[in-house]
C-alpha positions as CSV (number, residue, x, y, z in Angstrom):
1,X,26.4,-15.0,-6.3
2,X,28.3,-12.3,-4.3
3,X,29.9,-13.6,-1.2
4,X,31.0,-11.3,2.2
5,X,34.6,-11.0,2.7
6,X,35.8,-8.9,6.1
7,X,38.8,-7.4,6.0
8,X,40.9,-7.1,9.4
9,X,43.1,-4.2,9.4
10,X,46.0,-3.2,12.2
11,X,50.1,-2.1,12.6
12,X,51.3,-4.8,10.9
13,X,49.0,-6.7,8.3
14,X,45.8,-7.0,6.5
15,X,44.5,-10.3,6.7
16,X,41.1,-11.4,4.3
17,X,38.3,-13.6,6.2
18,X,35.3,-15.1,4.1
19,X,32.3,-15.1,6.0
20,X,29.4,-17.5,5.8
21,X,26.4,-19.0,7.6
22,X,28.0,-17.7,10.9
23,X,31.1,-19.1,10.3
24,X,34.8,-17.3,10.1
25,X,37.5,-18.8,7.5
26,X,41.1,-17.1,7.1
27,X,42.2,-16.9,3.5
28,X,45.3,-14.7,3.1
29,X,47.0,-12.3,4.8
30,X,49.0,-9.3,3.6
31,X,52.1,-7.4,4.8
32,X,52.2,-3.8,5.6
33,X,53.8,-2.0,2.2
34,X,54.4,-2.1,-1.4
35,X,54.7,-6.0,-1.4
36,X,51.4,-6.6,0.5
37,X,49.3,-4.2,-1.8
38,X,49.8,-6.0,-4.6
39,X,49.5,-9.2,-3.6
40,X,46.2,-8.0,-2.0
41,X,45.3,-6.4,-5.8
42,X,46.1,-10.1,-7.2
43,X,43.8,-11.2,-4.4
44,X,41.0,-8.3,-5.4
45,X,41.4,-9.3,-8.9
46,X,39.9,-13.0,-8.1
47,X,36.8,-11.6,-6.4
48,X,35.7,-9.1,-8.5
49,X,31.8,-9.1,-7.9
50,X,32.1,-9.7,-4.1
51,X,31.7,-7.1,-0.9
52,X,34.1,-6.3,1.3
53,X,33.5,-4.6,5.4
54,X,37.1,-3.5,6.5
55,X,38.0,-3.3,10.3
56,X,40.8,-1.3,11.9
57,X,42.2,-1.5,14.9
58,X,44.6,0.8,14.7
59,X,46.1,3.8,17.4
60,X,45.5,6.9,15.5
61,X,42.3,7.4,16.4
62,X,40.7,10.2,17.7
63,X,37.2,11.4,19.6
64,X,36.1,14.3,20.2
65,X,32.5,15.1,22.0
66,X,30.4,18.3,20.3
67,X,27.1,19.8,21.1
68,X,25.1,21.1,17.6
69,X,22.1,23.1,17.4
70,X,18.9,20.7,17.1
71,X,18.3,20.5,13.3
72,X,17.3,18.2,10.9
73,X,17.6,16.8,6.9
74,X,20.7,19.0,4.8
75,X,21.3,21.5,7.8
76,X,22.4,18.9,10.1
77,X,24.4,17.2,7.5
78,X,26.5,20.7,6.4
79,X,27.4,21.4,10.2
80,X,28.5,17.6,10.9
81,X,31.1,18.3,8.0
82,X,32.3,21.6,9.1
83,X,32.7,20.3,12.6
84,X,34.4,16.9,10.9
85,X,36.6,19.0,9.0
86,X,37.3,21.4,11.6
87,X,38.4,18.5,14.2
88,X,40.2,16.0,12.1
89,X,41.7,18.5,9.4
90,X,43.3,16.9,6.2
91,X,41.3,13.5,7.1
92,X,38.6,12.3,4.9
93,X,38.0,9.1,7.6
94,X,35.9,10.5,10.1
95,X,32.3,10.4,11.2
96,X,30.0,11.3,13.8
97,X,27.9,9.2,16.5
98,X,24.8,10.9,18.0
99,X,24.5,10.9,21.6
100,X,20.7,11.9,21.6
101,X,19.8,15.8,22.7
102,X,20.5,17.4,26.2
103,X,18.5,17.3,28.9
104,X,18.4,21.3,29.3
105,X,16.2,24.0,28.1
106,X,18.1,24.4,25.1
107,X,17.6,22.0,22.1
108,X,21.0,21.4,21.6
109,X,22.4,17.3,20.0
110,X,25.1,15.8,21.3
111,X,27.7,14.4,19.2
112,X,30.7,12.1,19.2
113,X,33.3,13.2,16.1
114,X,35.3,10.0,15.5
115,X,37.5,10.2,12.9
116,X,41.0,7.9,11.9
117,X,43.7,10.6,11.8
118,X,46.6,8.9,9.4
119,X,44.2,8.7,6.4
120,X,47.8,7.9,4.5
121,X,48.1,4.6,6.2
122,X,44.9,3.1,4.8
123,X,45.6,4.9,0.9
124,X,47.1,1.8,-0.6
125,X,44.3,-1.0,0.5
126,X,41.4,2.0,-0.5
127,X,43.2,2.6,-3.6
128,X,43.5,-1.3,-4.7
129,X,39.2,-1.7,-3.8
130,X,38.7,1.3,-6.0
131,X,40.7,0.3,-8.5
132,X,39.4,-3.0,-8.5
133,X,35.7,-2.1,-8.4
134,X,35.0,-3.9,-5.4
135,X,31.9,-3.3,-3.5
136,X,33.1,-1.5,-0.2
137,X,30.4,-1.5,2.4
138,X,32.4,0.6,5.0
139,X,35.1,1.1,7.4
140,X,34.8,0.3,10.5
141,X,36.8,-0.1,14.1
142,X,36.2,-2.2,17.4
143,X,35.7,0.9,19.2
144,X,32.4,1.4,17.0
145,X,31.4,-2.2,17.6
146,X,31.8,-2.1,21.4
147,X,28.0,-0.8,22.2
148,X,27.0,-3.9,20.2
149,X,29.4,-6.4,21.9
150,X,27.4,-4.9,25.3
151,X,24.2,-4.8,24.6
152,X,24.6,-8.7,23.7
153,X,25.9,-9.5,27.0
154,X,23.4,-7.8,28.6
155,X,26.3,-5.5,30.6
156,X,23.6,-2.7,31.3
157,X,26.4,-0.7,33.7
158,X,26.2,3.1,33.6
159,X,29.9,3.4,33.2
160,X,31.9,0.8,32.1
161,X,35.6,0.6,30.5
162,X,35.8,-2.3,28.2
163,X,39.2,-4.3,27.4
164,X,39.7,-6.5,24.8
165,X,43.1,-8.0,23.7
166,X,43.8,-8.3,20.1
167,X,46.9,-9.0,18.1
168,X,50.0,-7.3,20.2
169,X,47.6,-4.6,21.8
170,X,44.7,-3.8,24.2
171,X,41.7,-2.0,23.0
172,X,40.6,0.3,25.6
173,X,37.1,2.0,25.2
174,X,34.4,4.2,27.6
175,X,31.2,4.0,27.3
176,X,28.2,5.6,29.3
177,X,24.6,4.0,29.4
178,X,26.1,1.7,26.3
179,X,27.1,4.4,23.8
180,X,30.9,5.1,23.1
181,X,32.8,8.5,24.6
182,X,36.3,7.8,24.4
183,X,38.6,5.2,23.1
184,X,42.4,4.1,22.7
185,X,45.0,1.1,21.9
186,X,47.7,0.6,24.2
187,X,50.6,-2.2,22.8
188,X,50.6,-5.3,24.7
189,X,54.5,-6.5,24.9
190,X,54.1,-9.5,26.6
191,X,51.1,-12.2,24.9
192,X,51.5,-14.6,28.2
193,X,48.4,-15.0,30.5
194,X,50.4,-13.7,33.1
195,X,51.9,-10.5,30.8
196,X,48.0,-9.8,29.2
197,X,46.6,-10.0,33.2
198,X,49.3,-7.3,33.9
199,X,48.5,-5.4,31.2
200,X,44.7,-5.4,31.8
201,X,44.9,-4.4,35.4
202,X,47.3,-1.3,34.9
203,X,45.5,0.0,31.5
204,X,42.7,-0.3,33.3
205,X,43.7,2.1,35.9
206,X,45.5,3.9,33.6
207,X,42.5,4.5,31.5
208,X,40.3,5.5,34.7
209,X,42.7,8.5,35.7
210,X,42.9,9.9,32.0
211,X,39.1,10.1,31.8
212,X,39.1,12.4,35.2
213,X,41.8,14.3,34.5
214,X,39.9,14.8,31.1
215,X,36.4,15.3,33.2
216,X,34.3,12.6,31.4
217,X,34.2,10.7,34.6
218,X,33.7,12.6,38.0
219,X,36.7,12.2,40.6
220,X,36.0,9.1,43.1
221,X,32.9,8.2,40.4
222,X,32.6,4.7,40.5
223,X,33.0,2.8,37.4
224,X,33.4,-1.1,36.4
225,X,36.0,-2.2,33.8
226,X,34.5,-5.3,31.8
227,X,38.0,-7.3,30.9
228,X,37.0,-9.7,27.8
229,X,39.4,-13.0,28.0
230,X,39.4,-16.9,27.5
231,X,38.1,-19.0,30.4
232,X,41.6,-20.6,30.6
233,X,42.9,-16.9,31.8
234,X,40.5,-15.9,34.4
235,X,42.2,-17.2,37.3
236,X,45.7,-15.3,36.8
237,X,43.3,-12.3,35.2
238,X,41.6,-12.0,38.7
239,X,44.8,-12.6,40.7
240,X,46.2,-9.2,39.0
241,X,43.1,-7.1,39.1
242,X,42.1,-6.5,42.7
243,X,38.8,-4.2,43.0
244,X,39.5,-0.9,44.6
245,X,37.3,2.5,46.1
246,X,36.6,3.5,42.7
247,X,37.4,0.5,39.8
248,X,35.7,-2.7,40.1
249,X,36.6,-5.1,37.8
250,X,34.3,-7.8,36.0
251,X,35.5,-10.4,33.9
252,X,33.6,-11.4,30.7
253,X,34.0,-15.3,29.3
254,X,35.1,-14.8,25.4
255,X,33.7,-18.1,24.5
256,X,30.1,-17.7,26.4
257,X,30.5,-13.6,24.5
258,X,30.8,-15.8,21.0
259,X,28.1,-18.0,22.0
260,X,25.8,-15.8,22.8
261,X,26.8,-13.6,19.6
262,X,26.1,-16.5,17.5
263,X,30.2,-17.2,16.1
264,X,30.2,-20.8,15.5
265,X,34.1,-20.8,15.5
266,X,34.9,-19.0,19.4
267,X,38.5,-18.0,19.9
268,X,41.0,-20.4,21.1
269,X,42.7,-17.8,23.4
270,X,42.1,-14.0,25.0
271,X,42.3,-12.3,20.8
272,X,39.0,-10.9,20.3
273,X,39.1,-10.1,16.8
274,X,37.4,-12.6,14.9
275,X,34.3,-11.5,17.6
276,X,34.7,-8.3,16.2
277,X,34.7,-9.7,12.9
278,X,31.5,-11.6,13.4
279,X,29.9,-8.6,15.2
280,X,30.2,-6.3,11.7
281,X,29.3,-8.9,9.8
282,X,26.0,-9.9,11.8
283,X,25.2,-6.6,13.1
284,X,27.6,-3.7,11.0
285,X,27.0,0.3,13.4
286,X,25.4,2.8,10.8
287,X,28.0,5.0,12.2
288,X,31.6,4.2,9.5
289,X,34.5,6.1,8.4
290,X,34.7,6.0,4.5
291,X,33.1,8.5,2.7
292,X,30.4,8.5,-0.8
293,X,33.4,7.8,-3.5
294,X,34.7,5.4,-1.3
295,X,31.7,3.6,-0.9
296,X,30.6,4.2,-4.8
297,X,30.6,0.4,-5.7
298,X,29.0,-0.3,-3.1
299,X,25.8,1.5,-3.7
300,X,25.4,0.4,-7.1
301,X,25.8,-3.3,-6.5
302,X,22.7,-2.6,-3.6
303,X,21.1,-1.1,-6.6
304,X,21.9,-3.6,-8.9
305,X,20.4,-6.1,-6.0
306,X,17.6,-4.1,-5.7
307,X,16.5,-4.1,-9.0
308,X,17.3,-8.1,-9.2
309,X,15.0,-8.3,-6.1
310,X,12.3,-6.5,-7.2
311,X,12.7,-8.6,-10.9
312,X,12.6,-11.9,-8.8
313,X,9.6,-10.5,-6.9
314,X,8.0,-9.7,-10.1
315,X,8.3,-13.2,-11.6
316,X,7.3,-14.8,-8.9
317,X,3.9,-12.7,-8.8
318,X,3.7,-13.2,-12.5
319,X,4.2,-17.1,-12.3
320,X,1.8,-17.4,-9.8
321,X,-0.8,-15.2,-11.6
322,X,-0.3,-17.7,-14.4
323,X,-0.7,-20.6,-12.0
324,X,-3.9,-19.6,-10.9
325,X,-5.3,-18.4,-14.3
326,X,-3.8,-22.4,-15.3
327,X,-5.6,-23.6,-12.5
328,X,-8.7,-21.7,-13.5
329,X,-8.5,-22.6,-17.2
330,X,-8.4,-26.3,-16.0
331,X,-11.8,-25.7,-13.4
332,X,-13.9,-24.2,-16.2
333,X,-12.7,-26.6,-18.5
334,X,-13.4,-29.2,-16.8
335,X,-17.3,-27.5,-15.8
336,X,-17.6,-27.5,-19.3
337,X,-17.4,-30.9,-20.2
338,X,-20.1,-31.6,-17.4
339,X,-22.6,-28.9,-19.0
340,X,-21.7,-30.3,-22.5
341,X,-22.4,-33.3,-20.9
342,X,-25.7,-32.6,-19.0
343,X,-26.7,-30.5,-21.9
344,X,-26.5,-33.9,-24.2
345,X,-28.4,-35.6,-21.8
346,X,-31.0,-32.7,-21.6
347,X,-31.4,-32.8,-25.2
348,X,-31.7,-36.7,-25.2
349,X,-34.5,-36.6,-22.9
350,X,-36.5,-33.5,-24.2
351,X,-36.2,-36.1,-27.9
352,X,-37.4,-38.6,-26.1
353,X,-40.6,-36.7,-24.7
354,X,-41.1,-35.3,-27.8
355,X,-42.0,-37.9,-29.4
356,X,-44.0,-39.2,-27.3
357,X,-46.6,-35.8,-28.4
358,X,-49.2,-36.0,-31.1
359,X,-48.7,-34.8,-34.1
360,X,-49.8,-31.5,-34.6
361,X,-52.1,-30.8,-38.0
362,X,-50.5,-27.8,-39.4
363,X,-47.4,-27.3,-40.1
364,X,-44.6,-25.1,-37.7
365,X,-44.3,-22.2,-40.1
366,X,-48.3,-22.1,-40.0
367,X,-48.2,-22.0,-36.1
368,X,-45.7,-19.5,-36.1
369,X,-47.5,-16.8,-37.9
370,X,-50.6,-17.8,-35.5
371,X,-48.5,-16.8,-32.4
372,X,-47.8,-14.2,-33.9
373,X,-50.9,-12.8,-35.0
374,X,-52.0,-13.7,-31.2
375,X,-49.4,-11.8,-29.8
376,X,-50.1,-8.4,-32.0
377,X,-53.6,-8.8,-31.7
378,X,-52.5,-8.7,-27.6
379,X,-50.6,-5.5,-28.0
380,X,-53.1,-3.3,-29.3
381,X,-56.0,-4.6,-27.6
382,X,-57.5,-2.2,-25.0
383,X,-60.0,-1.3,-22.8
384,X,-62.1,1.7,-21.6
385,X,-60.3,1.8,-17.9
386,X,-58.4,4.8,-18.5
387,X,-61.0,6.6,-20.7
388,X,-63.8,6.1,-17.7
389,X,-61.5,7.7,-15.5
390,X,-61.1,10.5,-17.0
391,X,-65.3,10.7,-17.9
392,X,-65.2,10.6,-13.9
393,X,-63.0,13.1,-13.5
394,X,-65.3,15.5,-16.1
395,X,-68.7,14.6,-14.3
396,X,-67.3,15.7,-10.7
397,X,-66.6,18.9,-12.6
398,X,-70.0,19.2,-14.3
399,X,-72.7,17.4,-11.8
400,X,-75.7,19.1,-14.1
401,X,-74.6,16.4,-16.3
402,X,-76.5,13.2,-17.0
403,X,-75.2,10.3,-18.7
404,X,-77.9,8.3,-20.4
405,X,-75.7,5.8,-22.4
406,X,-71.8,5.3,-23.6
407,X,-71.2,3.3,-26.5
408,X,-67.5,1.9,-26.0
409,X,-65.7,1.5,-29.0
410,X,-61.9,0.1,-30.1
411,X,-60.1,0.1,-33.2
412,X,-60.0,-3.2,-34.9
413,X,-56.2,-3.9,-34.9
414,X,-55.6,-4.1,-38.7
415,X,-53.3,-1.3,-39.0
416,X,-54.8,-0.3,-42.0
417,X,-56.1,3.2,-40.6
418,X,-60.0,3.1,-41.8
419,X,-61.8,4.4,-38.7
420,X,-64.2,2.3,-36.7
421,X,-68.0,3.8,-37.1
422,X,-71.0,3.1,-35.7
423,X,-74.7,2.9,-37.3
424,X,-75.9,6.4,-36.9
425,X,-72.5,7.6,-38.2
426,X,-70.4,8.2,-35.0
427,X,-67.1,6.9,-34.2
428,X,-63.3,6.7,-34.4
429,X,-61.1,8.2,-37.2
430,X,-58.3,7.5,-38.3
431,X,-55.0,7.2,-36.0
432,X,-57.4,6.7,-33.5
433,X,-56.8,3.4,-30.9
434,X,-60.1,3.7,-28.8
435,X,-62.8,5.8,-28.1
436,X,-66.7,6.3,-27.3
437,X,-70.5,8.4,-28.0
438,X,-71.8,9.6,-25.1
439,X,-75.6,10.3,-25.2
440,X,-76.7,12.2,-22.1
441,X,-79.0,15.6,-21.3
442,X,-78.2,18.3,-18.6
443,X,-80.9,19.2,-15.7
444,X,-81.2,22.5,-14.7
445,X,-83.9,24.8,-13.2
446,X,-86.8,25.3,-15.8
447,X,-85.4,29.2,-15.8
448,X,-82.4,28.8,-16.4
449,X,-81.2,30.8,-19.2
450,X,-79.8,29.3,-22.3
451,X,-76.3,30.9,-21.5
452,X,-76.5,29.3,-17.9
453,X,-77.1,25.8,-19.9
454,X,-74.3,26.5,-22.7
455,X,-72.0,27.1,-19.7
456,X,-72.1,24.0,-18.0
457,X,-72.0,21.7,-21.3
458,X,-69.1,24.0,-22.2
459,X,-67.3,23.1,-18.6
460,X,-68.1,19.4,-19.0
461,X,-66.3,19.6,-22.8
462,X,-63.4,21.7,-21.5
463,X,-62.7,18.6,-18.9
464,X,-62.8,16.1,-21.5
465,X,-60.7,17.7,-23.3
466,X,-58.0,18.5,-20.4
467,X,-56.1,15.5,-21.8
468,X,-54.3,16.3,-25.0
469,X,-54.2,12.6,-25.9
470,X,-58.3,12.6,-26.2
471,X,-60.2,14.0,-29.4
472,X,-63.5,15.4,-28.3
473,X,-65.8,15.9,-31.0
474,X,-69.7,17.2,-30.2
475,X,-71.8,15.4,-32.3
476,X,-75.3,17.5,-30.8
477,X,-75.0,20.3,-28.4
478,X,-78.0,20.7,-25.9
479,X,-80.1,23.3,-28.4
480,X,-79.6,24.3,-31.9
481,X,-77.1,27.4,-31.5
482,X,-76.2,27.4,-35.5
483,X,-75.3,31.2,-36.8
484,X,-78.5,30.6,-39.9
485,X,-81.0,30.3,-37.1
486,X,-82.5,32.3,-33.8
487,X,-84.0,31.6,-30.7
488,X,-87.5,33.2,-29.6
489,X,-88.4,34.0,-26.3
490,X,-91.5,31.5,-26.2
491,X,-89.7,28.6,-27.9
492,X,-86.8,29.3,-24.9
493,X,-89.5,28.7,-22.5
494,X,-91.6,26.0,-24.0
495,X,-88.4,24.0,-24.4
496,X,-86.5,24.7,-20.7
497,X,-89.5,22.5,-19.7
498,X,-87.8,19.1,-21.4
499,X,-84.3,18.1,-20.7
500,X,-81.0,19.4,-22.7
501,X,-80.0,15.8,-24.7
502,X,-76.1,15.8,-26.0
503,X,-73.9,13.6,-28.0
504,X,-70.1,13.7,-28.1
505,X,-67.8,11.3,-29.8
506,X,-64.5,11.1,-27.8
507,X,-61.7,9.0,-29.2
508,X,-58.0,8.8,-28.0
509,X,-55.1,9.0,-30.5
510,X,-52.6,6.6,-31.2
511,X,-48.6,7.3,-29.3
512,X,-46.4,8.4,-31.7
């Protein structure tokens, strides 16, 4: 497994820390020239797969505060570089901090350009990680981390200058409402308490009439410098920095600072670099100073992770799939031994009441074809609901008609086609399911006329025949109107006197 290794970078060495569960531990440390890169490419060489997070604290450094236009995406991106490359020419280390927008009518961004201006000095350690193929996440400087370092003590001062002592110098940074405007080393000759108190007090002041002759801080604006040293030095610090009209001083506890920044190893004395340390490893700025090449490795071992991460994730889900579709093979398993088992039992007592029936005197083939038979004989038996609902609906439309009898007849079931008849030689044909004779007379005036009389048997007819599914079939119509015969004017009369007896066969086909 890949393990963090921070990398401490300033005038005089590089020295290698390995970094884990909150913890700091020194492993080698590497001179300044040819000597010290190669002993630090021996050193790459035996941790090939691991990442490395550089920190400098070196002087050449510059800063250098822009305002952009307000844009977004690629646009912002091109005029970052051109201002980049316009302030720190011939430097490849450089980046840019955004300060948020200005509080005018124009949408304009504020920037700080920050950039590391002897790009020469950190060739030989870049070119022994590239060469290498070691991951490098970045490169980074305590000015960068300072915002961090307050916002985790809670210094929420509007302007502030904070000092930190580190190896043989004194990091000097400004910073309003927590973000960084200007920073700078100054060397530190003298490591006593007494010497660093010294040095603290006069930077301090030093620092405070640089940034008004530079007009980041208004003349007489008051402003607090936050000095970061060991307990043991606080008395002699505070002896040797006396608040005046303008500068008021504040001292910061370095072991409460690594307490409270969760470093399990605090400082021994006033060197703040392992805080520094801890601070990129725990909480690294997105701001940094190495560019895509640089950082090349880097981006494909996060891709490699990735894709390791999202394989893990994927066998996880796929092994717990299969442990539930386990668990589930194992519930209906077992639900099917207890139906197998109730399912014997079932069958053990329907046996038992079996046989406690009487025999039955045919056999079950026998029986079958007797259900059977039952059960067709059901399906085409019918009755004369639907066909005396429709001879209602043909007598509202006819009311001269009189019904004298209906003779209701069904077909007998046997498939074989032969029509059911009656005595007098009236009844179904063939295809036909059910059916009936209707014997009946019509009642009209005595005058009536015979065409009056053929018109209202011919109404009643076209009714029952408004069903397509019906055969209507007129057996006698109310006079003989044959073509071979002809009506007299005295027979008309003589027989308008008696009623106008019918007969009509009706039967209704079978579905198809």
């Amino acid at each position: 497994m890949a393990t963090r290794r921070l990398l401490y970078l300033n005038a005089y060495h590089l020295t290698a820390y390995r970094w884990q569960a909150a913890k700091l531990d020194e492993e080698e440390s590497f001179e300044i020239g040819e000597r010290g890169a190669a002993q630090f490419a021996a050193y790459l060489a035996r941790h090939p797969r691991d990442s490395f997070a550089l920190l400098a604290n070196v002087a050449e450094e510059g800063f250098q505060l822009e305002t952009i236009p307000f844009l977004s995406g690629a646009d912002r991106a091109t005029v970052i570089r051109r201002k980049l490359g316009q302030q720190f020419f011939g430097s490849s280390l450089s980046t840019a901090v955004s300060l948020g927008r200005e509080q005018s009518r124009r949408r304009e961004e504020r920037l700080l350009l920050a950039g590391l201006t002897n790009p020469g000095f950190f060739t030989p350690w870049l070119a022994a990680l590239q060469q290498a193929g070691c991951a490098l996440s970045g490169i980074y400087t305590q000015a960068l981390l300072g915002s961090t370092l307050l916002r985790r003590l809670h210094v929420d001062e509007e302007r502030c200058l904070l000092l930190t002592v580190q190896d043989q110098s004194i990091r000097q940074s400004y910073f309003e409402k927590g973000e960084l405007r200007f920073s700078r080393q100054a060397s530190l000759p003298d490591s006593s308490i007494s010497g660093i108190a010294q040095a603290l007090a006069g930077e301090a002041r030093k620092l405070q009439q640089y940034l008004t002759s530079q007009r980041l801080v208004a003349r007489n604006q008051p402003i607090t410098a936050c000095l970061l040293a060991h307990a043991s030095a606080h008395k002699t610090i505070a002896a040797s920095c006396v608040d005046g009209e303008t500068l008021r001083f504040r001292l910061l506890d370095l072991a409460d600072a690594a307490h409270r920044c969760g470093l399990k190893t605090p400082p021994a004395d006033c060197r703040s670099e392992t805080l520094f340390l801890h601070l990129l490893a725990v909480a690294p700025p997105k701001a940094q100073f190495a560019d895509d090449d640089q950082r090349h490795a880097f981006h494909l071992q996060q891709l490699r992770r990735g894709i390791v991460g999202i394989g893990a994730v994927t066998l996880a889900a796929c092994l717990l799939f299969a442990g539930k579709q386990l668990i589930d093979s194992e519930q209906r398993l077992a639900q099917k031994e207890e139906f197998s088992a109730a399912a014997a039992i079932a069958r053990l007592r329907y046996a038992d009441i079996v046989r406690t029936f009487p025999a039955i005197p045919t056999d079950n083939e026998t029986l079958r074809r007797i259900i059977n038979r039952y059960a067709e004989i059901e399906t085409h038996s019918s009755t004369p609901q639907t066909f005396y609902r429709r001879l209602s609906h043909a007598l509202d439309s006819a009311p001269q008609i009189e019904l004298e009898a209906i003779d209701w007849q069904a077909a007998s079931g046997s498939g074989s086609g032969a029509p059911a008849t009656s005595g007098s030689g009236e009844g179904l044909l063939a295809g036909e399911i059910d059916g009936a004779v209707l014997r009946g007379f019509l009642r009209l005036d005595a005058a009536a006329p015979p065409r009056q009389v053929l018109a209202a048997f011919n109404v009643f007819v076209a009714a029952l025949k408004a069903d397509p599914q019906w055969r209507v079939s007129i057996v006698q119509q109310p006079f003989d109107v044959e073509s071979g015969k002809s009506l007299r004017g005295g027979e008309i009369l003589f027989d308008n006197e008696k009623p106008r007896a019918f007969t009509i066969a009706i039967g209704r086909k079978a579905e198809r």
